[in-house]
N, C-alpha and C positions, 0 to 999 in steps of 0.2 A: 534480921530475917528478911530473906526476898519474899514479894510479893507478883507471885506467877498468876496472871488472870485470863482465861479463856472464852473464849465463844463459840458456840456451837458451829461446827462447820456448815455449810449452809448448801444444798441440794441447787445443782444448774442447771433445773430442766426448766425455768424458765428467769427473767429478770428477778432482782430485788424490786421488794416496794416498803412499803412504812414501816412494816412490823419486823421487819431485816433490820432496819434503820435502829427499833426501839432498842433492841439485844447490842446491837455496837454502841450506842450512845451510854447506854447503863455501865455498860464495860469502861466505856473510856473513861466515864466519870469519875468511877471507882480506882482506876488505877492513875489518875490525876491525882487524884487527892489523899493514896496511898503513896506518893511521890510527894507532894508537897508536905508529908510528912520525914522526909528524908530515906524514907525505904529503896531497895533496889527495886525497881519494877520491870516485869515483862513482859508487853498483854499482844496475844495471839488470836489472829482469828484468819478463816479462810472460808476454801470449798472443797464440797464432796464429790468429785466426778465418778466415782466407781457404782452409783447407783441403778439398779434394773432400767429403772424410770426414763434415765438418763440416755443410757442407751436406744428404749425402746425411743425418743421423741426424736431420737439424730436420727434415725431410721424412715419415721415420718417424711421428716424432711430429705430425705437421701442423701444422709451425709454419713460417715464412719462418725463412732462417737468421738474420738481425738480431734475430729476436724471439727465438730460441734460444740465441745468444749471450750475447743482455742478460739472459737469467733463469740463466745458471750464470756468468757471468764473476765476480761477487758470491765464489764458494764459492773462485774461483784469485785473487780479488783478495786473501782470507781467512790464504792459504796461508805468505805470508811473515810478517805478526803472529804465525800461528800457533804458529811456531816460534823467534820472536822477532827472525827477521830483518828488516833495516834499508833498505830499496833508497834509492833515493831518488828512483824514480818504475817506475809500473807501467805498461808502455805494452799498448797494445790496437792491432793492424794494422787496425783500424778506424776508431782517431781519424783525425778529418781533416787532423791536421798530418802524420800517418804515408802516408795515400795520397797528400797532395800531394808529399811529398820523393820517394817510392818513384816516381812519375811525373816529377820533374823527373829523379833519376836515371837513371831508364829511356831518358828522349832523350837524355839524355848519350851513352849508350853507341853508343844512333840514328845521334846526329850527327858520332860517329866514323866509324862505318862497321862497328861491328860486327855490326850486327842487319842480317838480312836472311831473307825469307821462302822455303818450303820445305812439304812435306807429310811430314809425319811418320805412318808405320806403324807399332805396334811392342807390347809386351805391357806393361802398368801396372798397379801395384800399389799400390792405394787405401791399402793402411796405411802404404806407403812416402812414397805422396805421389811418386813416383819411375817412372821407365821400366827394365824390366829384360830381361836379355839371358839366354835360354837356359842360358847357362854359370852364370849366379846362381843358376837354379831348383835347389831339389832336388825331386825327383818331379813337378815341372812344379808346385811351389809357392815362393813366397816363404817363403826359412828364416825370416824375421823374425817373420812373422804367419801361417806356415801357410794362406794361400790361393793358391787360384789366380787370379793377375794377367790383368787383361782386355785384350782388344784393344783399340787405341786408332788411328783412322787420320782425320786431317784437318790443315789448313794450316794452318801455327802461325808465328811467329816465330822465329828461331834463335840465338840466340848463339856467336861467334866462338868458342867455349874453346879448338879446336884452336890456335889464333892465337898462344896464350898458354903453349904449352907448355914451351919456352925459358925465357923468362921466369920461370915459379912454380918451375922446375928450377934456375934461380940462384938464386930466392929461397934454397930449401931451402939449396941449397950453401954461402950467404954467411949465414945464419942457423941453424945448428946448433940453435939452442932454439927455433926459431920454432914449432914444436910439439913437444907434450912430452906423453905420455914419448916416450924416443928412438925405441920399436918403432913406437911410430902415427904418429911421422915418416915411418919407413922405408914401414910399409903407405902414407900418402900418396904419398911419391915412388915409389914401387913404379907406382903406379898412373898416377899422371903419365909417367912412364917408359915406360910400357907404350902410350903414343897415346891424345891426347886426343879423343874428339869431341863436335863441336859440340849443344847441348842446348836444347830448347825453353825460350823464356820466356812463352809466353801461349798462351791455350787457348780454342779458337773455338765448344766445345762448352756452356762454361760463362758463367755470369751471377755468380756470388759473389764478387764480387774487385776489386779494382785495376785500372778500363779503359785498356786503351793508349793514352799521348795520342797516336798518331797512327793508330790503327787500334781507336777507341772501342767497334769491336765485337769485340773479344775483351779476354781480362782478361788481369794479369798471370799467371802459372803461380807458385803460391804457394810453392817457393823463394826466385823472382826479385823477390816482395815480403817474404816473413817474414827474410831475413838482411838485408834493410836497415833493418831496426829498430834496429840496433845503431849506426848514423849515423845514420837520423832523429832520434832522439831528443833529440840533443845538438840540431837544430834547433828543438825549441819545449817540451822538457821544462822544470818550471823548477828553475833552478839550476844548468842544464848550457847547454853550450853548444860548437860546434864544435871550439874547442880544446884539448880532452878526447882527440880524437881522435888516435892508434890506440888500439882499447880491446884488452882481453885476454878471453878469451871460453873460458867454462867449456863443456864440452858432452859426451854421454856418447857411445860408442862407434859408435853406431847411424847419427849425423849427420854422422861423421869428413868424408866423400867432400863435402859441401856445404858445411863450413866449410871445411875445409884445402885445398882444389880451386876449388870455383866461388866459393864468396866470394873467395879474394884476385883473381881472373881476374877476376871483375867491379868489385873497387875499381879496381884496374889503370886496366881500360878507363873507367871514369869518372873517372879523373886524383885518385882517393885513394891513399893509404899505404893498405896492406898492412895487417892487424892486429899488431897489437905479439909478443901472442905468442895460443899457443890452447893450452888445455890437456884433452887427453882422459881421461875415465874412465871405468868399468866399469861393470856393472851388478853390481846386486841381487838374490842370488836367493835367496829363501825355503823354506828344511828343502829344498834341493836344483833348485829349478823358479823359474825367471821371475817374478818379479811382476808380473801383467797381470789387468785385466778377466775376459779370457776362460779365465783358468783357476781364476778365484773365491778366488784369495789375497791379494785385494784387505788392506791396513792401512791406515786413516785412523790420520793425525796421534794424533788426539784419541783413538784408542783408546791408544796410549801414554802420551803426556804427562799425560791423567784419572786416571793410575796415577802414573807414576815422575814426573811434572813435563819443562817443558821442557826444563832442562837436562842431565837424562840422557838426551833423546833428543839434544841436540847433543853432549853427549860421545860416547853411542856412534856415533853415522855419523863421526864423525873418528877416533876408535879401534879400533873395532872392526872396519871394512874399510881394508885398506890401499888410500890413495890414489892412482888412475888404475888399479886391478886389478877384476878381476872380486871376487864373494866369496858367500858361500852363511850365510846369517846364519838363526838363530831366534830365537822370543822365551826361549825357556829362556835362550838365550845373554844378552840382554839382561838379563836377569832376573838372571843370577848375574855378570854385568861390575859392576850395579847395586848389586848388595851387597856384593862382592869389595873394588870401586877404590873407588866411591865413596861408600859407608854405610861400608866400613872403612877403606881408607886414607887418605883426605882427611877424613871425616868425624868420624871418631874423633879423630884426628892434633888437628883442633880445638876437639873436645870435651877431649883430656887434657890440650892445652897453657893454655886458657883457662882449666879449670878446677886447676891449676896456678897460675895466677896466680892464680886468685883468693882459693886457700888462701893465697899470701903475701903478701897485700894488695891483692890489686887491681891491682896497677901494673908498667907496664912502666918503667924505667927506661934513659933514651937512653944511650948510651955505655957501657953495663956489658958489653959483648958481652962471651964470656968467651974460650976459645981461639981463635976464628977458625975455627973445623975445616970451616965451611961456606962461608966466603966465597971459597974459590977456586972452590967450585962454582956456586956462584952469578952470577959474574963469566962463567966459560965457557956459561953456560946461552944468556945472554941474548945472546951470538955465535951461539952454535949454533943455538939457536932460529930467528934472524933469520936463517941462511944456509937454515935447511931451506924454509921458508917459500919465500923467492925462488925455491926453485926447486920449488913447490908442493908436499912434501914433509911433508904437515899433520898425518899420523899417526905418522910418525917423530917430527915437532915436537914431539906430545904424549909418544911414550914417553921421547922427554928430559927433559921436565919432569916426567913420572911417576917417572922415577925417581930424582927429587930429591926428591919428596914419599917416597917410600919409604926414600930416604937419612934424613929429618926423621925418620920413625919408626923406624928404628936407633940415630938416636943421642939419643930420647928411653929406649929399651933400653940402652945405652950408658952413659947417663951419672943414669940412674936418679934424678928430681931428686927423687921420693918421698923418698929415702931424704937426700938434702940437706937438706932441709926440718928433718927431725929434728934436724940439727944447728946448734945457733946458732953454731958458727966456720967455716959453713962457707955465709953467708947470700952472700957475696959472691960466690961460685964459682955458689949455686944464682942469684943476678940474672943472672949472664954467662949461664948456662946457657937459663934461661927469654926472655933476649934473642934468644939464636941462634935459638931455636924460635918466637918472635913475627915474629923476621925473615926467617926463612926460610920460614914462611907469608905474610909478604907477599912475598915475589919471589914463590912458587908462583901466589899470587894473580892478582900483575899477570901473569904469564905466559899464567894463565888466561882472563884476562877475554873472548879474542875468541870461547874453546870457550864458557863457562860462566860467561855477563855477569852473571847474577844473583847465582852463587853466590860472585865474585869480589868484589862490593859485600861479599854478607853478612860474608865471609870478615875484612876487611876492617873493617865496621863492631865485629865483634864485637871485635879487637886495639884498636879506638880508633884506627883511623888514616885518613886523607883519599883519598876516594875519587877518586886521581890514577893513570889507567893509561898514564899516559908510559912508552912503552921503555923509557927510562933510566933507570926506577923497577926495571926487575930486573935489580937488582946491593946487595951487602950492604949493613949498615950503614947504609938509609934508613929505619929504623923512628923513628917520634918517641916520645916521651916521652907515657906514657899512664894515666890513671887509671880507676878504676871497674869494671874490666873482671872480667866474672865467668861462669861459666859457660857457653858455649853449648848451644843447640837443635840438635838434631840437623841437619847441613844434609841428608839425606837419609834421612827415616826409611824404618824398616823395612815391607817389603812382603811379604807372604804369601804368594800365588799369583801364579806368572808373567798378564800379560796376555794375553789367546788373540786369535787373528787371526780375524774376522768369517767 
């Protein structure tokens, strides 16, 4: 079975900052380590140029929105290197393979019978991209972005969703997982449950977009384009291709209603599968508040990682917020996860064990394990691990393995090889010894590699052992036989003052 993972296309009406960051790093993880299971993987992710928003900011500035597009796409094309993630293609709703699919989908749905035309009245909300209904406002604002949504009234296109109500209501029923976690199922089917109505696909007011092939003067309604990225692509990306399809699709809390709602209502009616599964998460909020533009608690990437390096900033988005929950993070916090886990537990753990070996020669010796005292743990890690994952469970994943590394440093307190060294009848007990602790850094290792690819080479290089992150590598008793090995560098030096938010 392939293993298709997506990311929510991401709106260019202004830079990436942390919380862009958190959506790619989770993605990549996940499709890391659904790879070092031997799965076929394909993980996608991009931007949405066809948004009102976007237009209206090019405007601002006096530029066409193509021209405003093409000068920041550069900075979101940036975004997943940045942090070391891996896609394997970065689509733009602008290439032309994206509008031509988004158009042959759209008469699909035409030539069902689901589109049909109508005049729509009603109040919208440019940051939603969305139409909203009195009952949504609070104070006669959108809770999301604190404005007040504008009138909107002209003859649009319609889509059947009511049509489809039944329908996404079995879905739910016959698919228990089909979103996850279970609460933002239920808010989905809550909502389906509650009466569907039918929803504009195109907009007669606007030029920026996707033209309807059969009513070329108006565009699509950038919904009705931006979630079909997630099938175009397999159309002319390379290396993909249709039967990839269902994909599973990462996306935070805010988009629930348009993935879990109108996107399956619209595979539906264009005669696709449903998506495989969809997984929702939380936001980010910083010393208490939102992360957003307009409240000036803006983080770029690069002010972290120019400090701590990449992979403490992908360890902490997988540790330090539990996965699909909200969460209220600072940088103190980071700063002291930073030196805590992984300048001392992991860090250290490598510095004492290497340099342990290399007081007694250098060398690992293969088959000297000594009592085994870790290999049952290591055997259940590598279950565990692989069941929490399935069910996106990526920050539990890690406190599993963290506390096998934590386990590693008790029983180098335990069994105290300092003091074995000292003795020469007792060189056979310190090889067993120093094996468990070679070997049981490298299951930590392979464990690691999908959080903290970098540090799971070095980790790695420094035992003398082959840079192989097969699965089946965490479990005991695969260390080889190794010479030379002396010393490690610190994998995570020491940092000073926390990094501050711009």
């Amino acid at each position: 079975m392939s293993y298709y993972l997506t990311t929510p296309i991401y709106y260019v009406n202004s830079t990436p900052h942390i919380g862009h960051a958190y959506t790619t790093i989770t993605a990549d993880i996940l499709v890391r380590h659904h790879k070092q299971r031997g799965e076929e993987t394909y993980f996608l992710t991009g931007v949405d140029e066809h948004a009102d928003k976007v237009a209206r900011v090019a405007a601002e500035e006096g530029l066409t929105p193509q021209e405003f597009v093409d000068r920041i796409v550069p900075a979101w094309r940036e975004l997943a290197p940045s942090v070391n993630a891996e896609p394997g293609y970065f689509i733009r709703t602008t290439d032309e393979g994206h509008k031509r699919f988004v158009q042959e989908f759209l008469q699909r749905i035409y030539d069902k019978g689901d589109i049909y035309q109508d005049v729509y009245a009603g109040l919208y909300c440019v940051g939603c991209e969305a139409f909203k209904t009195e009952e949504e406002l609070v104070d006669g604002k959108c809770p999301d972005h604190g404005i007040e949504p504008e009138w909107l009234e002209e003859k649009n296109w319609f889509f059947r969703l009511s049509a489809y109500q039944d329908r996404l209501l079995r879905l739910y029923e016959e698919r228990p997982d089909f979103v996850l976690p279970a609460f933002r199922a239920n808010e989905a089917r809550s909502f389906i449950a509650g009466g569907l109505r039918d929803f504009s696909i195109s907009r007669a007011t606007q030029t920026w977009g996707v033209p309807i092939p059969w009513d070329p003067d108006q565009v699509a309604y950038v919904w009705a384009d931006a979630l079909v990225n997630y099938l175009s692509a397999l159309a002319y990306a390379p290396g993909a291709d249709l039967g990839l399809w269902p994909a599973r699709h990462l996306l935070a809390k805010d988009i629930l209603r348009f993935h879990c709602v109108y996107w399956p209502a619209l595979l539906l009616s264009a005669g696709y599968e449903a998506p495989r599964q969809l997984f929702v998460h939380g936001y980010l909020n910083l010393d208490g508040r939102g992360i957003s533009k307009s409240l000036g608690n803006i983080i770029r990437v690069e002010e972290l990682t120019d400090v701590y390096g990449v992979d403490a900033l992908r360890f902490w988005a997988a540790r330090a917020v539990t996965f699909g929950q909200d969460a209220d993070v600072t940088i103190q916090g980071f700063h002291d996860r930073y030196e805590r886990e992984l300048a001392n537990d992991l860090g250290n753990l490598l510095s004492r064990t290497t340099a342990l070996i290399a007081r007694s020669g250098g060398e690992i010796a293969a088959g000297s394990a000594g009592g085994g005292q870790l290999a049952a743990r290591a055997t259940a890690l590598n279950e565990e691990v692989a069941a929490l994952f399935d069910r996106y469970e990526i920050t539990a994943a890690l406190d599993r393995i963290w506390s096998h590394v934590r386990r590693l440093n008790q029983y180098v307190e335990q069994t105290k090889p300092w003091k074995l060294a000292r003795d020469p009848e007792r060189t056979e007990e310190l090889a067993g010894v120093l094996y468990e602790l070679a070997d049981g850094l490298r299951v930590v290792a392979v464990a690691l590699a999908a959080y903290i690819p970098e540090t799971a080479e070095r980790i790695l290089a420094a035992l003398g052992q082959p840079v192989d992150h097969a699965w089946e590598n965490v479990a005991p008793g695969r260390t080889v036989a190794a010479s030379g090995i002396v010393a490690a560098e610190p994998l995570f030096p020491r940092v000073d003052e926390p990094a501050t938010a711009a």
